[in-house]
C-alpha positions as a Markdown table, in Angstrom:
| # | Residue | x | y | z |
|---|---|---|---|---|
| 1 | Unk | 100.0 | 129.0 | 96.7 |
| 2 | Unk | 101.5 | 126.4 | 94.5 |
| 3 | Unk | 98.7 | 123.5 | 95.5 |
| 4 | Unk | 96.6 | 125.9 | 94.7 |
| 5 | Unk | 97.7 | 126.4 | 91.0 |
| 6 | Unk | 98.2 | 123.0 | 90.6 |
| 7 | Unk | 94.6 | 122.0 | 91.4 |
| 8 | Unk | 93.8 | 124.2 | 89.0 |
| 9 | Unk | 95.9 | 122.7 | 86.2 |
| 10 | Unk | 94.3 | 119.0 | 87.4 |
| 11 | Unk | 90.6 | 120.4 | 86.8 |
| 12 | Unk | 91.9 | 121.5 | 83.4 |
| 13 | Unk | 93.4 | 118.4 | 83.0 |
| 14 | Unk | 90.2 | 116.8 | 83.4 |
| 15 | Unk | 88.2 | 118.3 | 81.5 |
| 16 | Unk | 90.4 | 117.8 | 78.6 |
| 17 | Unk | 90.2 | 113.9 | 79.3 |
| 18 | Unk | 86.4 | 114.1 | 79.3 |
| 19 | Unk | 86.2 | 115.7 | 76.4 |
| 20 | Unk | 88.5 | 113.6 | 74.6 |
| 21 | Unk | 91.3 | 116.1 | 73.5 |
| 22 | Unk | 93.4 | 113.1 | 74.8 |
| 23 | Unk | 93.3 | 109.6 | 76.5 |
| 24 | Unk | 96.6 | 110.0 | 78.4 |
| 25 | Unk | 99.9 | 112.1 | 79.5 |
| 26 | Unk | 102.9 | 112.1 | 80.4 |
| 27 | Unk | 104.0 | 114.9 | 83.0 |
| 28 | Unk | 107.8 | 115.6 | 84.0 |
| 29 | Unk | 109.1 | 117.9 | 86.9 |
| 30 | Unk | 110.5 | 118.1 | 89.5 |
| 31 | Unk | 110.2 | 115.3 | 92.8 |
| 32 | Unk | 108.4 | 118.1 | 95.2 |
| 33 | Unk | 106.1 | 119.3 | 92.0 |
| 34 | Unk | 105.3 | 115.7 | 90.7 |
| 35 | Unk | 104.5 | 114.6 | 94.5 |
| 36 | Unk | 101.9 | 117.6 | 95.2 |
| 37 | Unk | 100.6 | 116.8 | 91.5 |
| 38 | Unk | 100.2 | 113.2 | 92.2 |
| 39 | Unk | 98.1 | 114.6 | 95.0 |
| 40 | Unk | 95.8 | 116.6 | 93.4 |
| 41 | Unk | 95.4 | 114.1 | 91.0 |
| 42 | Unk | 94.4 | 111.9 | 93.6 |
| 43 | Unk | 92.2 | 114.0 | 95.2 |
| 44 | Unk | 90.2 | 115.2 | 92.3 |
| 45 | Unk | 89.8 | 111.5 | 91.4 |
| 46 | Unk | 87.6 | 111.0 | 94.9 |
| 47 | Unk | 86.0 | 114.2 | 93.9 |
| 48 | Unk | 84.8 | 113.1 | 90.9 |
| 49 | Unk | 83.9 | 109.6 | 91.8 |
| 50 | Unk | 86.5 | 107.7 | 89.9 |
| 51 | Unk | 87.8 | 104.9 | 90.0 |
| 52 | Unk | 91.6 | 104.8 | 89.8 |
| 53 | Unk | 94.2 | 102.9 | 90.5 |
| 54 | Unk | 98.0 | 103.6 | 91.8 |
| 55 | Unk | 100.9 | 102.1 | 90.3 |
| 56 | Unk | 104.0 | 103.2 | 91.9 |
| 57 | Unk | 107.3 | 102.2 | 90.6 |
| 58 | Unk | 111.1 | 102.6 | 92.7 |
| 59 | Unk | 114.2 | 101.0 | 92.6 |
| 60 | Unk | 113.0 | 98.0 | 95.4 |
| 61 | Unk | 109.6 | 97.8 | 93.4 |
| 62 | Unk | 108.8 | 97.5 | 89.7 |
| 63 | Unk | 105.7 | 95.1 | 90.4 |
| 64 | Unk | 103.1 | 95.6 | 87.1 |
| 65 | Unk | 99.4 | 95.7 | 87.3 |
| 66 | Unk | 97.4 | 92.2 | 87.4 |
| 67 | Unk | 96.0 | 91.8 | 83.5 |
| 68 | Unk | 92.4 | 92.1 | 84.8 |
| 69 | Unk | 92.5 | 95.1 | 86.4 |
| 70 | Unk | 90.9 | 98.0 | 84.0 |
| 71 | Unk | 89.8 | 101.0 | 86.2 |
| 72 | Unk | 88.5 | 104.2 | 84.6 |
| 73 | Unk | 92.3 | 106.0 | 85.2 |
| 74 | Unk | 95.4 | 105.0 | 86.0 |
| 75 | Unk | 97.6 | 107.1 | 87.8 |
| 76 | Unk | 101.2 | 105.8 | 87.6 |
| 77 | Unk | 104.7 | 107.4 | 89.4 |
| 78 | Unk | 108.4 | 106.5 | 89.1 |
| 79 | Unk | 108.3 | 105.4 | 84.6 |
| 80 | Unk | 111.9 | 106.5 | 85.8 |
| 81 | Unk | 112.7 | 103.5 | 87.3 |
| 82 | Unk | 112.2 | 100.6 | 84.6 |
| 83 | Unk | 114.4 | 100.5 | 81.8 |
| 84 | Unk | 112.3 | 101.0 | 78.7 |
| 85 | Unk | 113.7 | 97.1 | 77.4 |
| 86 | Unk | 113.0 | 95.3 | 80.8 |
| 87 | Unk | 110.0 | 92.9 | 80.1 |
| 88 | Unk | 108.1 | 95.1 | 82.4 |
| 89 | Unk | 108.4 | 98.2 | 80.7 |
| 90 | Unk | 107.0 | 96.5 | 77.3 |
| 91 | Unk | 104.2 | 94.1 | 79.4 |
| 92 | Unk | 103.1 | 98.0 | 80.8 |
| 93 | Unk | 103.0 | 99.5 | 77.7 |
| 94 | Unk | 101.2 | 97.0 | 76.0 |
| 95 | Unk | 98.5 | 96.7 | 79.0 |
| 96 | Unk | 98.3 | 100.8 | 78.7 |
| 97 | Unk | 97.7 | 100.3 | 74.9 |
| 98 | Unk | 94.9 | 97.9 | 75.0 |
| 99 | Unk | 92.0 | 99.6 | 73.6 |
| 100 | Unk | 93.7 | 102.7 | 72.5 |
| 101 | Unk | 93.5 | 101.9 | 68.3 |
């Protein structure tokens, strides 16, 4: 079963964060895979104890994140929907990027 296969790849996925082979990604697919995956994702997050936090974009909502909030993963849906030079799309980025150097 697909959910199946995809918790796998989320457990991977994991483990490749903790041991820092990477601090972040970008996944692409399609709505159905990208919804089940945002799933998992969630799910393993509660598993594990962490502490994440949802930002979800679409066309009525394009809201950012408060400046304060830093949890241990963000877990962000619908990039699609801001136009890379809206003020939001740069303000996100540069919030992502804090800390990253």
């Amino acid at each position: 079963m697909m959910n199946d296969l995809l918790a796998e790849e989320v457990k991977k996925l994991f483990e490749h964060l903790k041991r820092g082979l990477f601090n972040h990604i970008c996944i692409s697919g399609t709505k159905e895979t990208l919804d089940e995956l945002y799933a998992c994702l969630l799910q393993e997050c509660n598993s594990r104890n962490l502490d994440a936090l949802q930002i979800i974009f679409s066309d009525e909502n394009t809201d950012l994140i408060s400046e304060t909030e830093s949890p241990e993963i963000f877990l962000i849906k619908g990039l699609e929907f801001l136009n890379p030079k809206q003020n939001e799309a740069y303000a996100l980025r540069s919030h992502l990027d804090v800390g990253q150097y």
